[in-house]
N, C-alpha and C positions, 0 to 999 in steps of 0.2 A: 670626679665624673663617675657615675653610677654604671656596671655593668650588672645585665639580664644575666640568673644564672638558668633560666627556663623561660619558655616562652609562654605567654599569659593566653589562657584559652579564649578559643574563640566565639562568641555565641551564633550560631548559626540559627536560618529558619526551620522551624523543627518542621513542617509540614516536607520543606526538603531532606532534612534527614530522614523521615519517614517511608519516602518515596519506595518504591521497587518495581523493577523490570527485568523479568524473568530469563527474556531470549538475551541478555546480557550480564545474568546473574552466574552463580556459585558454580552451576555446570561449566557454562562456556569458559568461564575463569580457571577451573578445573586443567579443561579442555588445554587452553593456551598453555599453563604449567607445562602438562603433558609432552607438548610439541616443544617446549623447552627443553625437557631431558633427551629431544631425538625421537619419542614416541609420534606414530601417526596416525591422525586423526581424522573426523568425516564432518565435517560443519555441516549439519542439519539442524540447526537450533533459529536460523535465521533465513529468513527469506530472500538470499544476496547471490542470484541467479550466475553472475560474471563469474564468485568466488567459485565457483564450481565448474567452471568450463564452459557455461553457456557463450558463444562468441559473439558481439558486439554486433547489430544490423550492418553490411556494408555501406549502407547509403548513409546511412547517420554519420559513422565517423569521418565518410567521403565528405559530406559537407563541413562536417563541423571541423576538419583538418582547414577547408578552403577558407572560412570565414573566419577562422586563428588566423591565419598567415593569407592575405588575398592575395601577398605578391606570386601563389601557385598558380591563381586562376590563367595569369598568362601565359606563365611558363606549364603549365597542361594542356594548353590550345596549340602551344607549339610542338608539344610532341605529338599531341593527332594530326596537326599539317604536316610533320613527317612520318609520319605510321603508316598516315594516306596517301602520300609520296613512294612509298616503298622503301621510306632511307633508316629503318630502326626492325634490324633481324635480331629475329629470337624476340620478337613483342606480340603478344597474342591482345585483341580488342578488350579483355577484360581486365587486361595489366594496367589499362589507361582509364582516365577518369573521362566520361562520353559529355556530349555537350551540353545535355538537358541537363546535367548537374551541377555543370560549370553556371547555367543560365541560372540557375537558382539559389544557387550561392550571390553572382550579382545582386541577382533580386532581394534577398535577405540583408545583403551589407546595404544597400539602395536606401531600403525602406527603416534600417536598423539609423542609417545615416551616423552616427558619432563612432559606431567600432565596437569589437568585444568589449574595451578594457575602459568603455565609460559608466555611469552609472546612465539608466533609463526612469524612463517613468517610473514613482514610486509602485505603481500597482502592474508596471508591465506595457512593454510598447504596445500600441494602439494594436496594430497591424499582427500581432501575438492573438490576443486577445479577439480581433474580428476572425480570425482565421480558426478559435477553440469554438467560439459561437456557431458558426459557420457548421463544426463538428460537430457538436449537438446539437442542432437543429437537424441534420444529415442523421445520425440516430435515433432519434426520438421524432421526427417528422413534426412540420408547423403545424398550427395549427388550426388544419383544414381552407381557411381562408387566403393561405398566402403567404401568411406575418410568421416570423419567427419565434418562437418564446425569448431565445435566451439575448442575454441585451452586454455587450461587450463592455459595457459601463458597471456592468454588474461583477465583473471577474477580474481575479486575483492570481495573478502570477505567484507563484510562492518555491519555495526553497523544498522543494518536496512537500507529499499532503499532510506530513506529518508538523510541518512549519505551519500550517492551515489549523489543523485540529487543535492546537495549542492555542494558537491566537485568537479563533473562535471560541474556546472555552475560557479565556483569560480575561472576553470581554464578557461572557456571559456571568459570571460567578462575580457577582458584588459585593457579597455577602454571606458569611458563614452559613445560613441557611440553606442558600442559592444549590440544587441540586438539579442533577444529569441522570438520565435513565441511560443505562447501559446493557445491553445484554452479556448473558453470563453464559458459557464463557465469550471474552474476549481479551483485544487484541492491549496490552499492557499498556500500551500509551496513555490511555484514554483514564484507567486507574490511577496512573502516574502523576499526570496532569493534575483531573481533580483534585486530587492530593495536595500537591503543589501549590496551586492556588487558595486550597481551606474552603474549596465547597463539598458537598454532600454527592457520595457515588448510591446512587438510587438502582437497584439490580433487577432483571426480570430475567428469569431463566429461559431457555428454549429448550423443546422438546427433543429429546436427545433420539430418541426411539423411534417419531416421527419423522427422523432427519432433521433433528432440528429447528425444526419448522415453528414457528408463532403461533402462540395462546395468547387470543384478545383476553381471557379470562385472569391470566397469569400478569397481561399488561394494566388491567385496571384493578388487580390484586395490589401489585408491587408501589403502583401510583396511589392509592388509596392508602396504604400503611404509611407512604413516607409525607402523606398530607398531613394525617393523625400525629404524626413525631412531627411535626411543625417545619417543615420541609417544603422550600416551597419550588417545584420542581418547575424545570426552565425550557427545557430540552430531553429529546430521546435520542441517542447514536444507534443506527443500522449501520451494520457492516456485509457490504452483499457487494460477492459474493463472499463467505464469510472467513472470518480469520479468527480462531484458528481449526476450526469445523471445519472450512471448505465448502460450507453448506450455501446453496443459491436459491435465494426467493424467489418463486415463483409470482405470477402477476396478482394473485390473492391474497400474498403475503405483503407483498410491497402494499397494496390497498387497504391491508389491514391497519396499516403504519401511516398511514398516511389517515384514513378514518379517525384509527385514536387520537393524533397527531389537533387536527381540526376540532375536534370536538370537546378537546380539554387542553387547547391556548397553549401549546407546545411549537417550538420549532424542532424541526429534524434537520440534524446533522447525518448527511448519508456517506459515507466511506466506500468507495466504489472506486478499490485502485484496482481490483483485479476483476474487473467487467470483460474484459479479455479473457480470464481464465475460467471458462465452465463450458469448455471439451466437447461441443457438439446440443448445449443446453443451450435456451435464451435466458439472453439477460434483459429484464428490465429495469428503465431504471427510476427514480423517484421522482426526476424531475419530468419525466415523460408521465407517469401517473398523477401528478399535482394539477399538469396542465394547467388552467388559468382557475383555480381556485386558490383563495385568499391564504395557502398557507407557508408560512416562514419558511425556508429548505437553504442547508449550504450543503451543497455538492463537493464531492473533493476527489479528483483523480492527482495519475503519477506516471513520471517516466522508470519509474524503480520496478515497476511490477509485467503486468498482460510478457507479453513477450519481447518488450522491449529491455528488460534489466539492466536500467543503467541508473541504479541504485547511487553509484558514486558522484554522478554528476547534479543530483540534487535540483530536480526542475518538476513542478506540477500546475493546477491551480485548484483555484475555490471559486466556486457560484454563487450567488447572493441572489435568492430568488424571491420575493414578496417581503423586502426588507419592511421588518417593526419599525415604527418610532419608538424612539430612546423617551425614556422616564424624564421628566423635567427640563427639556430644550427642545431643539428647532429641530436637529438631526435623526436623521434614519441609520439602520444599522450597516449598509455601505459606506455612509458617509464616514462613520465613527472608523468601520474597518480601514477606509480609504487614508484617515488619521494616521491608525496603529500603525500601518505600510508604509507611511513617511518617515515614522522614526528609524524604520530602519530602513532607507533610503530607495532600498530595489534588491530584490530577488538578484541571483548570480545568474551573471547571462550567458554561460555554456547552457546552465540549464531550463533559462528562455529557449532559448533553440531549440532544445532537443524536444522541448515541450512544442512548439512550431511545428516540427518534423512529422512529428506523434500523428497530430490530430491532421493531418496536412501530410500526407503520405507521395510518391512521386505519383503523375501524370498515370492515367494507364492507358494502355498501349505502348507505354514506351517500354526500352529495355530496361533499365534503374526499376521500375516494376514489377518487371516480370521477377526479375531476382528479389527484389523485398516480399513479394507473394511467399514465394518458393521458401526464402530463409523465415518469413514468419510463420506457415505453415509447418515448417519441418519443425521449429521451437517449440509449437503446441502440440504436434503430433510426439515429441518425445517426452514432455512433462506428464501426457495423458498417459504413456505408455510407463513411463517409471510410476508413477500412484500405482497404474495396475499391476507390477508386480509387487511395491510393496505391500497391497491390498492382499494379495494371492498367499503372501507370506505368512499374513495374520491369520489364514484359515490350517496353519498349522501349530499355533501356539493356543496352548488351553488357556478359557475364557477371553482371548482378546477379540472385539468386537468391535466394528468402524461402520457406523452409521453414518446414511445419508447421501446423495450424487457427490459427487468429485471436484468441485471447484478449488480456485485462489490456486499457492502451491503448498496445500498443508494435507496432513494427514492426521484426525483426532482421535484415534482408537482406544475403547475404554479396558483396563486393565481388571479383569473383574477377581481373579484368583490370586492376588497378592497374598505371600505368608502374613500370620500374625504379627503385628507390630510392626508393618515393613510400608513405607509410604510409597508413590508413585519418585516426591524426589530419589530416595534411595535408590528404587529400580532404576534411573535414567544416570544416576550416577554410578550405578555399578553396570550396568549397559556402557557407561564410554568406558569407565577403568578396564573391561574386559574386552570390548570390542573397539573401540576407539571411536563408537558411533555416536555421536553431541544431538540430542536430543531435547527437550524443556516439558520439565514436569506441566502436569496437568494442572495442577494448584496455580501453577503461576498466572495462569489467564481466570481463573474461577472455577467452580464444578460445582455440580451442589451436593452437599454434607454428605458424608458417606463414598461415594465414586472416586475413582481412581482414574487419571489418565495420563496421556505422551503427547506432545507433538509432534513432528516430523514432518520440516520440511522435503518435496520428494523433487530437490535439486542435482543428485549426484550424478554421475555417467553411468550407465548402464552397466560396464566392466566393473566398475566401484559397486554398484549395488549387487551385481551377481556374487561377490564376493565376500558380501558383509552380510550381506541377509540369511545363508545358514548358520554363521555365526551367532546371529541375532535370535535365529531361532533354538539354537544349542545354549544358548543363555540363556533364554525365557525356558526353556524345560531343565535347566539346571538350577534356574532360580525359584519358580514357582513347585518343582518339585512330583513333576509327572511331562 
């Protein structure tokens, strides 16, 4: 009998060893080391709201406790017929779960009918999916006539929007050739992916100095070279409001995406987890500017993002708006998606729910509202309020410059007075060695040649950033050298 004195390698797909993604590369890995010796650290590298202190909506986990375990719903009706008795001192009305949320925990297990721990629909319970519809039609208004746009047959429950983007690029890439317009910079998934798959990442830069903003010039530039390389380009990704700029399209912007989009046999995939987040700006969104012309669109929100952050429980969906027919059969590109969603049987149903909750807010008038107003406002009013003082910061460090309004939870400031020989990674890794503050190069989302940048997410407490940010700034004039 033969004994292995080594283990025979193993061939792997190289498009996956290829891969990279930055908000979970060398720094953040760095990072953890660090917190392994006792050192302490500030995870700003990632957009994970809860890891930072943000507190769960009350209403959400109030439900989502009831609909784990329903044998509460009773035993909380009885402690408010004794509350309301006078037989339970020292209970103040908020200690107790009130009845409109009891009723809608029924209502949810009702309509859920098999229970958290069964599987559902491969694409997501009916009554999920009427009630996302429902919410964007309420956003983006019908149109004009009555009718709704969005069609509940058309939506995908999904495991977060990032379970979405995958899937939708996974279908779309047939073929080596097969390429995706992305904006540069962007959000590393989307590089990762294509990768992954062996289709073609097709770049179109945004105007950094503009805010960001969209060159139709720069779109049928970028489209036109990767025709020429024999590229045969599939799709464009927007991400708005943006990541990791923070930058928000405006209604001429989205129209502009949508124009190129139509005109040159593109679908758009639109990324719009953080529509929530742009601080007093409108958002619009693509599928409210498509309206009823013939062009391709998958929508992808999230419970991970806006002010919700519930990043761990992993619930979103995808819209399928003016689905193509598929090259050689009967099928449309729902049908096919509705396929892919079978293999993997159903989305997790905590994060059905919470996805439910999202777009499906409580009652208003009621009390359960009046408190989700309150704690979602107060969640927005302190994210807008932490960007602005790390904005305030940057106007004390030579050459750092952050273009553009304030959207998502990112902060993209260009590093322009770097030493000789010294990258943006360097700076953000000698940034955490010295400060402990976990930032992601610029590089890692794209830049174009030459420019330097950071990102920062501006998730920390306020007593956390009052405290890290002259440090930050005692770094940057120690590093840059004035």
């Amino acid at each position: 009998m033969s004994t292995l004195t080594r283990l025979p390698e193993l061939v792997i797909n190289p498009n996956i060893l290829a891969m990279e993604y930055a908000v979970r590369g060398p720094i953040p890995q760095r990072a953890a080391a660090l917190r392994g010796q006792g050192r302490s650290t500030i995870p700003c590298n990632i957009g994970n709201p809860q890891a930072l202190g943000q507190p769960p909506l009350a209403y959400f986990r109030q439900l989502l406790g009831l609909v784990e375990v329903p044998g509460r719903i009773a035993r909380e009706r009885r402690l408010n017929a004794l509350w309301q008795a006078g037989r339970l001192d020292g209970v103040e009305a908020d200690d107790l779960v009130n009845e409109s949320l009891l009723a809608r925990a029924e209502d949810y297990l009702r309509q859920l009918e098999s229970g958290m721990g069964a599987y559902t629909d491969s694409t997501g319970p009916v009554f999920v999916r009427e009630a996302i519809a429902a919410f964007i039609d309420r956003r983006d208004g019908a149109d004009g006539r009555g009718r709704p746009f969005a069609d509940p047959g058309q939506i995908f429950l999904t495991d977060g929007a990032s379970e979405a983007a995958r899937s939708i690029i996974e279908m779309l890439v047939a073929d080596p050739s097969d390429g995706i317009m992305i904006p540069i910079p962007q959000y590393p998934l989307y590089s990762a992916t294509i990768r992954k798959v062996g289709g073609v990442q097709v770049d179109y830069y945004l105007d950094e100095e503009a805010g960001w903003s969209l060159d139709r010039a720069e779109l049928e530039a970028s489209l036109a070279a990767a025709r020429a390389q024999g590229v045969r380009v599939k799709a464009i990704v927007a991400i708005n409001p943006g990541n990791p700029t923070g930058a928000i399209l405006d209604q001429a912007g989205v129209d502009e995406i949508v124009d190129f989009a139509a005109e040159n046999g593109l679908l758009i995939i639109a990324d719009e987890v953080y529509q929530e987040n742009v601080y007093g700006a409108r958002f619009v969104s693509f599928a409210q500017r498509v309206g009823d012309r013939p062009v391709p669109l998958v929508s992808l929100h999230s419970i991970s993002k806006g002010f919700v952050g519930e990043c761990g429980h992993r619930g979103g969906y995808m819209e399928i708006r003016n689905p193509p027919p598929v090259a050689g059969g009967t099928q449309n590109l729902v049908q096919v998606a509705t396929k892919q969603a079978s293999v993997a049987l159903c989305s997790n149903t905590v994060g059905q729910c919470l996805t439910w909750l999202m777009v499906n807010p409580p009652e208003a008038g009621s009390e359960a509202h009046r408190r989700y107003v309150a704690e979602r406002q107060q969640i927005l009013d302190d994210l807008h309020a932490k960007a602005t003082m790390i904005r305030a910061a940057f106007d004390q460090m030579a050459g750092v410059e952050c273009f553009g309004r304030t959207g998502a939870m990112y902060l993209f400031p260009r590093l322009g007075r770097l030493p000789d020989g010294s990258s943006d990674f360097d700076y953000c890794m000698q940034l955490l060695e010295t400060t402990g503050l976990t930032t992601v190069n610029g590089s890692g989302f794209g830049q174009r040649p030459g420019s330097q940048h950071l990102r920062i997410a501006f998730l920390p407490p306020k007593p956390m950033l009052e405290a890290v940010l002259p440090a930050w700034i005692d770094f940057h004039r120690s590093y840059v050298g004035g």
